[in-house]
C-alpha positions as CSV (number, residue, x, y, z in Angstrom):
1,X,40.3,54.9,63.5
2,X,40.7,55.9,59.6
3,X,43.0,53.3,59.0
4,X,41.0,50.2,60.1
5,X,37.9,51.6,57.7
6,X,40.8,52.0,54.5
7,X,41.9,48.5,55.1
8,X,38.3,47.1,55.3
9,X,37.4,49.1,52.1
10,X,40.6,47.5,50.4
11,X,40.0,44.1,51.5
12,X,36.5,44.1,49.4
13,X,38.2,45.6,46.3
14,X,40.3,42.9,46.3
15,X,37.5,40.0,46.9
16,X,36.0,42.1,44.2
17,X,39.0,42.0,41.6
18,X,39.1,38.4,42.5
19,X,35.9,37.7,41.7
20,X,35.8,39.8,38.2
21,X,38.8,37.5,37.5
22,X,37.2,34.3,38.6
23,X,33.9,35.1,36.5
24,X,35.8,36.1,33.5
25,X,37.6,33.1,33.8
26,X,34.3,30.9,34.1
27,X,33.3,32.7,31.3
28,X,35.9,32.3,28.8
29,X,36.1,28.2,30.4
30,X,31.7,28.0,29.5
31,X,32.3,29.6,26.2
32,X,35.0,27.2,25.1
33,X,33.1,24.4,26.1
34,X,30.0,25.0,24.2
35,X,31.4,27.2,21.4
36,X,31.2,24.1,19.2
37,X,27.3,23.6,20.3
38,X,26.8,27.2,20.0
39,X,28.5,27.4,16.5
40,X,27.0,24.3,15.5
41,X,23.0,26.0,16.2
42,X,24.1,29.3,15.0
43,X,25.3,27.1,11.2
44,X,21.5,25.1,11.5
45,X,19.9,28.4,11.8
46,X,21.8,29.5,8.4
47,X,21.3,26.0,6.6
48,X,18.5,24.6,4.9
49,X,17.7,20.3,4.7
50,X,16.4,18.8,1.5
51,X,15.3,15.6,0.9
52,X,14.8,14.6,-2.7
53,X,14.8,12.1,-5.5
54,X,18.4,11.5,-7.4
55,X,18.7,13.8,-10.2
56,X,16.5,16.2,-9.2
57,X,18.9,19.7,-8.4
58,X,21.9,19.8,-10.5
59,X,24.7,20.6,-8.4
60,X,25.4,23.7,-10.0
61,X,21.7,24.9,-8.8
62,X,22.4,23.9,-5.4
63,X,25.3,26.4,-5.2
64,X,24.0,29.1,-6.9
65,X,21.1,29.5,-4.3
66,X,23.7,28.8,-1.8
67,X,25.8,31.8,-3.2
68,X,22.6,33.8,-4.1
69,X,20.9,33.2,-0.7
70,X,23.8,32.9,2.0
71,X,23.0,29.7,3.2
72,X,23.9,26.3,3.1
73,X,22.0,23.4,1.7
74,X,22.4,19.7,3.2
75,X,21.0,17.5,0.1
76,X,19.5,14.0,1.3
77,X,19.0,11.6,-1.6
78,X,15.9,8.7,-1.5
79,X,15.0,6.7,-4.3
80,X,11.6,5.9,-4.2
81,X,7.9,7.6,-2.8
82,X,7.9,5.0,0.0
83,X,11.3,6.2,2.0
84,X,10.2,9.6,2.6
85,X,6.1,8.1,3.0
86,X,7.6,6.4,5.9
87,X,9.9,9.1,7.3
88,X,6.5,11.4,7.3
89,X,5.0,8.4,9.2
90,X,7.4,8.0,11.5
91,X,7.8,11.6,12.8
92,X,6.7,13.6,10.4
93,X,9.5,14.0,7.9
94,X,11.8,15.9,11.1
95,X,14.9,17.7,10.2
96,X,13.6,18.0,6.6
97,X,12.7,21.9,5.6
98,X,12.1,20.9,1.9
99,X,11.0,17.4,0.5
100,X,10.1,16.3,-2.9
101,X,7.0,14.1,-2.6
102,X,4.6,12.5,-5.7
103,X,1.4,13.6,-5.9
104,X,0.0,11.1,-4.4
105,X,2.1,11.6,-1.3
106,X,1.3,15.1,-1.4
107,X,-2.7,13.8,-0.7
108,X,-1.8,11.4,1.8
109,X,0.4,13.8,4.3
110,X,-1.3,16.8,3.4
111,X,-4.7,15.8,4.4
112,X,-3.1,14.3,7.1
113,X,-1.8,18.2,8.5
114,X,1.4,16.7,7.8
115,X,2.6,19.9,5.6
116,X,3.2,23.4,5.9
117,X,0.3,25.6,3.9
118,X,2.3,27.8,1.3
119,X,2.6,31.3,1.2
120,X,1.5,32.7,-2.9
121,X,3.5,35.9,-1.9
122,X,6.6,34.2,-1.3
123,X,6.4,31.8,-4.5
124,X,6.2,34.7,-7.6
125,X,7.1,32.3,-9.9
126,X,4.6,29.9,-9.3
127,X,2.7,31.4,-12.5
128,X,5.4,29.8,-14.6
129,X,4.2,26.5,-13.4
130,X,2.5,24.7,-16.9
131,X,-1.2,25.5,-16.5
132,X,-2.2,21.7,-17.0
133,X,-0.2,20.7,-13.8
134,X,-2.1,22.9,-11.0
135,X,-5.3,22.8,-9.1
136,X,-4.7,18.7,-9.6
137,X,-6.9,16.5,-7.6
138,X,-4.4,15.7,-5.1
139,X,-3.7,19.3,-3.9
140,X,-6.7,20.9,-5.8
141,X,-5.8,24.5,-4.5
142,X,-1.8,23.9,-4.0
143,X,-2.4,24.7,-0.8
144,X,0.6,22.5,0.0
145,X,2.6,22.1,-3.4
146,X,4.4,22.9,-6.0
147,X,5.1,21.1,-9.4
148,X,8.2,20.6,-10.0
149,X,8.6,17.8,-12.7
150,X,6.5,15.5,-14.3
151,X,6.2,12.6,-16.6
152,X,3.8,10.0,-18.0
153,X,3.7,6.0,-18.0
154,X,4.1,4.9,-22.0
155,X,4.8,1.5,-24.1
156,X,8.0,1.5,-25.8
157,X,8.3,-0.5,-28.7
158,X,10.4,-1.5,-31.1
159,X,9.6,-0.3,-35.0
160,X,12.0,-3.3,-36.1
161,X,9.2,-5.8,-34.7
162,X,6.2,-4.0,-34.2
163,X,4.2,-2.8,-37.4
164,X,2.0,-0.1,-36.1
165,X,1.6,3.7,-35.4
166,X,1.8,4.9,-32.1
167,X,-1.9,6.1,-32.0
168,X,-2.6,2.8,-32.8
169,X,-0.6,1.3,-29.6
170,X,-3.0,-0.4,-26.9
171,X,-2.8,-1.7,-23.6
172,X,-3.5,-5.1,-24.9
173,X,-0.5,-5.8,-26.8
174,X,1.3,-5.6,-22.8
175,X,-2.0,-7.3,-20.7
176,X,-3.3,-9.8,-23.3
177,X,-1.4,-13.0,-24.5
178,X,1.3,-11.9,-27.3
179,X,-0.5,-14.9,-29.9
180,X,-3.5,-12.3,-29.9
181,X,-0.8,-9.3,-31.5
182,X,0.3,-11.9,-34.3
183,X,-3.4,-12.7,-34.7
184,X,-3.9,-9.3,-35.5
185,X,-0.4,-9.1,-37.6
186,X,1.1,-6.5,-35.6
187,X,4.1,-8.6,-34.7
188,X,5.4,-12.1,-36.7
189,X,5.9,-14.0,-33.6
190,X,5.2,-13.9,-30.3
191,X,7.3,-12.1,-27.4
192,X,7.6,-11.4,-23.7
193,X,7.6,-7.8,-22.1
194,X,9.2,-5.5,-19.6
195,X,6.3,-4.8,-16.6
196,X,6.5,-1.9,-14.0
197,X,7.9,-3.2,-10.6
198,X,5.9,-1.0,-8.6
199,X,2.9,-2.6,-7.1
200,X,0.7,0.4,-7.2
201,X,1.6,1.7,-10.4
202,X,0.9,-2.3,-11.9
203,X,-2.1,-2.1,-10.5
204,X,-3.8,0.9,-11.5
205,X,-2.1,0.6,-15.4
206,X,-4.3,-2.6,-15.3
207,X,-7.3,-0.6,-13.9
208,X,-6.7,1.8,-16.9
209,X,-7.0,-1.5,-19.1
210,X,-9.5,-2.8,-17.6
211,X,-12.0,-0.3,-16.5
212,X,-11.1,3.2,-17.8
213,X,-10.6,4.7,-14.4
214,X,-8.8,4.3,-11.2
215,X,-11.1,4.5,-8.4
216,X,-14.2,3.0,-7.3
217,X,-13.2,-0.5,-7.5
218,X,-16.1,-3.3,-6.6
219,X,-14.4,-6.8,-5.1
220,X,-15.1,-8.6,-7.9
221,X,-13.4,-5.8,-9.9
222,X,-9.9,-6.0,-7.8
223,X,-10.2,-9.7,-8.4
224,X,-10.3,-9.0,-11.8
225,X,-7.1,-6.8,-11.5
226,X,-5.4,-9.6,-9.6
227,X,-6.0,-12.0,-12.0
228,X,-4.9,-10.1,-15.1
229,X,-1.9,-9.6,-13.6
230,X,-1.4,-13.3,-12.3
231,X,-2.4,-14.3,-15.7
232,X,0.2,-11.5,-17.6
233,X,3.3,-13.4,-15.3
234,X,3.5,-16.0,-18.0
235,X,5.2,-13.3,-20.7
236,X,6.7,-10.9,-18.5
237,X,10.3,-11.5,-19.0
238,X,11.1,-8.5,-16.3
239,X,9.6,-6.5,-13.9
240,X,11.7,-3.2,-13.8
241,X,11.7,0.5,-14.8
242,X,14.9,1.6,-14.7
243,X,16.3,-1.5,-16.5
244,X,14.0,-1.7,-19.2
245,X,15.9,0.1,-21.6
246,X,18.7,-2.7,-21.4
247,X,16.2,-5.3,-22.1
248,X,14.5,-3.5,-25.4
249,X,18.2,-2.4,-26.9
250,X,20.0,-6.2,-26.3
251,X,16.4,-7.3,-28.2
252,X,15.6,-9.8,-25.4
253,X,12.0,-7.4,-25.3
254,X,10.7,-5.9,-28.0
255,X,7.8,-4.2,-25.5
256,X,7.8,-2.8,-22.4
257,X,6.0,-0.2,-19.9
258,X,8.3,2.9,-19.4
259,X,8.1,6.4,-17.7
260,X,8.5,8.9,-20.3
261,X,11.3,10.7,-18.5
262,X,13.7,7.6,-19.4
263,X,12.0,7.2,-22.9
264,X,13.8,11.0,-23.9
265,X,17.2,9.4,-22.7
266,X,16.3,6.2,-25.3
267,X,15.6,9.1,-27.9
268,X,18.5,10.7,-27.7
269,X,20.7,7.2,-28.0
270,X,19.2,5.9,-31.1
271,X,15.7,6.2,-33.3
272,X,15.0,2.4,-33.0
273,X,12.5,2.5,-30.6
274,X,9.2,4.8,-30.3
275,X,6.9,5.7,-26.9
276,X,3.4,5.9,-26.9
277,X,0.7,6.9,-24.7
278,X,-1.9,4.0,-25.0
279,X,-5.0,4.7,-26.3
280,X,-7.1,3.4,-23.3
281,X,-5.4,6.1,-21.3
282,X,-2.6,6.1,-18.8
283,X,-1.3,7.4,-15.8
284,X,0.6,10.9,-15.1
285,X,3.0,11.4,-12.0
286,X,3.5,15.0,-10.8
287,X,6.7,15.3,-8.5
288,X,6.2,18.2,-6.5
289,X,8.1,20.3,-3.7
290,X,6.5,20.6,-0.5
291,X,7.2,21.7,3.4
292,X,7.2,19.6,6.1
293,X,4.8,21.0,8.6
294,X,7.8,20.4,11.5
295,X,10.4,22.2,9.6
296,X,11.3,25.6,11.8
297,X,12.5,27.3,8.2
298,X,9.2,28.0,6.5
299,X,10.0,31.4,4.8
300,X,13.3,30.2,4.2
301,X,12.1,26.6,2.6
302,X,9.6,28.5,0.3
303,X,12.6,30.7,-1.1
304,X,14.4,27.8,-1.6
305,X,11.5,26.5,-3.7
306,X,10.6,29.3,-5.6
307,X,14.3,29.7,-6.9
308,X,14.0,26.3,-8.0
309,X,10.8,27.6,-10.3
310,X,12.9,30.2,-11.7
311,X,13.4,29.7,-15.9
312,X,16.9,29.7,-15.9
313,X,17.1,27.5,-12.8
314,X,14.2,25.0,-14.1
315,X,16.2,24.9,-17.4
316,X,19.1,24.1,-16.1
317,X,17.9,21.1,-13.6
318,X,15.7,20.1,-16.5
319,X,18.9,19.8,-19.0
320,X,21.2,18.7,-16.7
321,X,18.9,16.1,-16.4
322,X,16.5,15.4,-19.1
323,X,13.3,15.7,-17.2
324,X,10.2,17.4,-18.3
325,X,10.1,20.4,-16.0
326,X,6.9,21.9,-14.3
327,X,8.4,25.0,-15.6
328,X,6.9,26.2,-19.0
329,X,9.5,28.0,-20.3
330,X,12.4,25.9,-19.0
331,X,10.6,23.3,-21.9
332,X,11.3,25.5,-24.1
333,X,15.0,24.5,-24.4
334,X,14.4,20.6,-25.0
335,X,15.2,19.7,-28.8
336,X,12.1,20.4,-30.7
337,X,11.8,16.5,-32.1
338,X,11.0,15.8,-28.2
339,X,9.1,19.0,-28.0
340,X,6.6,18.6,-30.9
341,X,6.5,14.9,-30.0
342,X,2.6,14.8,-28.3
343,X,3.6,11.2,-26.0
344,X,6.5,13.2,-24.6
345,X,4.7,16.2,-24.2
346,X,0.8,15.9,-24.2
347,X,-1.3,18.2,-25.7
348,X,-4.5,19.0,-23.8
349,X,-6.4,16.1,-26.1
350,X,-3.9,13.4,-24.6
351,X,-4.0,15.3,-21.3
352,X,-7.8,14.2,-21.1
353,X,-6.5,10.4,-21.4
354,X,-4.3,10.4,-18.1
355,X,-5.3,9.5,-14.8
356,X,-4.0,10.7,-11.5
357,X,-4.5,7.8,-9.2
358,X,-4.8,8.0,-5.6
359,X,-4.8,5.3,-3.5
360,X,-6.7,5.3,-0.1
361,X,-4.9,3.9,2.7
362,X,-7.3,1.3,3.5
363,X,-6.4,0.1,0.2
364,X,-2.8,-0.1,0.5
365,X,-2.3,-3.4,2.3
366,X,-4.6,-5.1,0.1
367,X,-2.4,-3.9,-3.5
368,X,0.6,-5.1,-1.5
369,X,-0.8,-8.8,-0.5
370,X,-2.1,-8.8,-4.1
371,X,1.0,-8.1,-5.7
372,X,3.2,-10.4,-3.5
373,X,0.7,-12.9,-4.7
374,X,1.8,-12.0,-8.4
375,X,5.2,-12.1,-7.4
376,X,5.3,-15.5,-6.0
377,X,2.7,-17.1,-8.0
């Protein structure tokens, strides 16, 4: 009767082996079908998504946070404000962990609880930020951002043509008819000019001219605006930014309306041409670094950010580059001509001239519709 009870008991160590065998089996079979997806979430979890403007990080930046930090970095490139304005629309800037917005961006998403509220205790070097570009009415407590580069809307002219100072430069000599500048003898004959391309930025530079501000516009006032700039189409030879510079050195232009970050690049070519806030007042863009409020990698993001405020870091994006950095000290490398010039770098006199404009979304579509009305005018 033993032996019955001995072969049961070895018939269900067997099933049992079998099964072991057939489980392991399954197991190694699961585990080489979804190693790849498992690999592939376990690399997301140790990389970090950045969305920014071209020359922004230098490359060498990029890997020494890598190296520093044990992560990777996947760099996205945009060109302009409006790519990444839609992407926030869209679905809230997703699969982005770090994003480099303009500050008027900044208002738009942040007040819309579109960004992730930053951590002081995880961004140290945030006091090396210029003093002059926080607590800014966009993010008035940098609840959501960080400066990271900044630069100012100028006229470059040419000293060959024009006979003036630069304190002396005005917002007429681009919105008024040229005949007015020979009137004055500031120029022996009259010329045509390079104008921004941007609808918003044209718009409020006109303001500045017009009005001395950049908010609070009546009707009758943004009629005003429309028609200066209708009005300003018969001189204009080009509307561009980043061609300007072309224009002014093949003499086509001996004026034009320039960002001061290009203007250092003309410096450092020749000694022809010289930039100058106007004396009505213009317009300063802060670039800034900001968390999307979807990204999973918030500590992580921050980190990111905060090495990118570090002086040796800031200098070297900022010299790679030629950008005026939010850093303070990473200024301190750019050649002291540039440094000591006041239209380059402002001092807090010509910081009081420079507007920050912010426009309202309900005012969007009408600066669009006005300036497609310039365009095809």
């Amino acid at each position: 009767m033993i032996r019955p009870a001995s072969a049961g008991k070895s018939a269900i160590h067997v099933v049992l082996r079998r099964a072991v065998v057939i489980v392991a089996y399954l197991g190694l079979f699961m585990l080489f079908l979804y190693f790849p997806l498992l690999m592939e979430y376990w690399s997301d979890l140790q990389a970090l998504n950045v969305c920014v403007f071209a020359e922004t990080f230098s490359p060498q930046a990029i890997s020494r946070f890598e190296q520093e930090a044990g992560v990777k970095v996947h760099v996205t490139y945009v060109e302009i404000d409006d790519q990444l304005h839609a992407k926030f629309r869209m679905n809230g800037a997703l699969g982005y962990d770090v994003v480099n917005i303009s500050d008027y961006v900044v208002h738009s998403v942040g007040s819309a609880g579109q960004l992730a509220a930053l951590d002081n205790q995880l961004l140290p070097n945030l006091h090396r930020v210029e003093p002059c570009l926080v607590n800014l009415v966009f993010d008035p407590e940098n609840q959501y951002s960080v400066p990271h580069k900044w630069y100012v809307y100028g006229m470059v002219y040419d000293k060959q043509a024009f006979r003036l100072a630069p304190e002396d430069v005005s917002l007429s000599f681009l919105f008024e008819t040229p005949a007015m500048a020979v009137a004055k003898g500031v120029i022996s004959a009259p010329y045509r000019v390079c104008m921004l391309d941007d609808a918003r930025d044209a718009f409020f530079m006109a303001a500045i001219y017009l009005f001395g501000r950049v908010e609070g516009f009546s009707a009758a006032e943004l009629h005003k605006i429309r028609d200066l700039l209708l009005a300003q189409k018969k001189w204009v030879e080009a509307y561009t930014l980043h061609s300007a510079q072309y224009f002014l050195h093949a003499g086509i232009t001996p004026l034009a309306l320039m960002s001061s970050n290009y203007m250092r690049k003309m410096y450092e070519a020749s000694d022809r041409f010289t930039f100058a806030i106007p004396k009505e007042g213009s317009m300063l863009v802060v670039e800034n670094l900001a968390v999307p409020a979807t990204s999973k990698k918030v500590v992580l993001a921050q980190r990111f950010i905060n090495f990118m405020l570090r002086d040796d870091i800031a200098a070297l994006n900022s010299g790679t580059y030629g950008f005026n950095s939010a850093n303070k000290y990473a200024n301190q490398h750019v050649p002291e001509r540039l440094r000591q010039n006041k239209h380059l770098f402002p001092d807090a006199g010509m910081f009081k001239r420079l507007h920050i404009p912010l426009l309202p979304e309900h005012m969007r579509k009408l600066v669009d519709d006005m300036w497609l009305e310039v365009s095809f005018s």
